[in-house]
C-alpha positions in Angstrom: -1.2 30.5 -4.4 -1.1 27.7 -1.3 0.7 24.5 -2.1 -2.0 21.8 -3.2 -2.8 19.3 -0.5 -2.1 16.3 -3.3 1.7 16.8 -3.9 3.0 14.0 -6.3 6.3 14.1 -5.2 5.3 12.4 -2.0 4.5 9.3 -3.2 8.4 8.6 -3.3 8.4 9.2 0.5 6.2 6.4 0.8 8.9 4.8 2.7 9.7 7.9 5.2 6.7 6.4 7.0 9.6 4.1 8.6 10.7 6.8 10.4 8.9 7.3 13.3 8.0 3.4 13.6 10.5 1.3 11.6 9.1 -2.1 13.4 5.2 -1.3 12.3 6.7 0.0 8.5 9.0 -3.3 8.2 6.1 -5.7 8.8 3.9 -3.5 6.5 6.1 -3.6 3.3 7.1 -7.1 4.1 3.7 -8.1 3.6 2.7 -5.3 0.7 5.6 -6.7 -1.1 4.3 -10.7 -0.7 0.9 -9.8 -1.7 1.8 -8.6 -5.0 4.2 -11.2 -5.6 2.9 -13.7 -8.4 0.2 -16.1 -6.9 -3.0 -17.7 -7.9 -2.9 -14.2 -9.9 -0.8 -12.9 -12.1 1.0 -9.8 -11.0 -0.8 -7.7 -14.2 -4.2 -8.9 -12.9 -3.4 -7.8 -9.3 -2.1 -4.2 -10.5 -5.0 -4.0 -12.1 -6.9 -4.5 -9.2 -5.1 -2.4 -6.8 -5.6 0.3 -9.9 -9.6 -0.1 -9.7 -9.2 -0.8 -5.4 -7.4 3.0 -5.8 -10.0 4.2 -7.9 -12.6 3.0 -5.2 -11.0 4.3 -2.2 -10.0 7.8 -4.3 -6.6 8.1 -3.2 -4.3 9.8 -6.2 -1.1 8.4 -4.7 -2.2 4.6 -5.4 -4.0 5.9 -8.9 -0.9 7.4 -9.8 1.5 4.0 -8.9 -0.7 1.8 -10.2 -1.7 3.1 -13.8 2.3 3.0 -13.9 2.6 -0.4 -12.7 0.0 -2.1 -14.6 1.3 -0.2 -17.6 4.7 -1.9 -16.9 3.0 -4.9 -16.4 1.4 -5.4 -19.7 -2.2 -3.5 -19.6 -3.4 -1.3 -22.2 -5.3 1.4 -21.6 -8.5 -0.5 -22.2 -7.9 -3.1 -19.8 -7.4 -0.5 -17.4 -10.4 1.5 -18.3 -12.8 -1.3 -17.7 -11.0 -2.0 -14.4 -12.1 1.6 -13.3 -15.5 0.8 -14.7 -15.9 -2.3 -12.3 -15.3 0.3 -9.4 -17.8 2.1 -10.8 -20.5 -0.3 -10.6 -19.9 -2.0 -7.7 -19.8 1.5 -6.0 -22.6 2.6 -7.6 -24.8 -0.8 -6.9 -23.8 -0.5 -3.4 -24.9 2.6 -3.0 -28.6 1.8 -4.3 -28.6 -1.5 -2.7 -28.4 0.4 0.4 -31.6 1.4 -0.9 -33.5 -1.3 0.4 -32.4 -0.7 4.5 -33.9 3.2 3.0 -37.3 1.3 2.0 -37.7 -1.4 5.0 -37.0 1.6 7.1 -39.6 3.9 5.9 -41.9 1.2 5.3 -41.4 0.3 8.8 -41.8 4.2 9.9 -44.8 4.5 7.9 -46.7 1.3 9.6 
């Protein structure tokens, strides 16, 4: 069987991507690290939201850290699951709000 193209173990070489351009890497995790630092938002409100911004851009790596972070942050699995279920309808209404360019332009096509 070929290895799977999502390996978990990778997320803990998050940090390799220093590597092969430490000055790009530093100023990325500099910043990463300020945005989730306690602010207007508490840092349990913005795990959550990085959980449902990883749910909405579908990368496992991000589900994986944040389900784990908010968890240690103080969510419950509810809190979490309606997080995903915002994603859900925002992605969903902007796919059928998109829609209506669908409708001008056949309407206009039509004419």
């Amino acid at each position: 069987m070929s290895k799977p193209y999502y390996v978990d173990s990778d997320l803990a070489k998050f940090g390799d991507i220093a590597e092969w351009n430490k000055e790009l890497a530093d100023k990325f995790f500099s910043y990463y690290g300020d945005v989730f630092k306690p602010g207007a938002l508490s840092a349990r409100e913005k795990s959550l939201i990085a959980l449902a911004v990883s749910h909405a851009v579908q990368c496992p790596y991000c589900i994986d850290a944040y389900t784990t972070d908010a968890l240690k942050k103080g969510a419950d699995e509810e809190m979490m699951m309606e997080a995903i279920h915002v994603t859900a309808a925002i992605k969903g209404g902007a796919a059928l709000v998109h829609g209506v360019q669908m409708m001008n332009k056949a309407k206009e096509v039509s004419m």
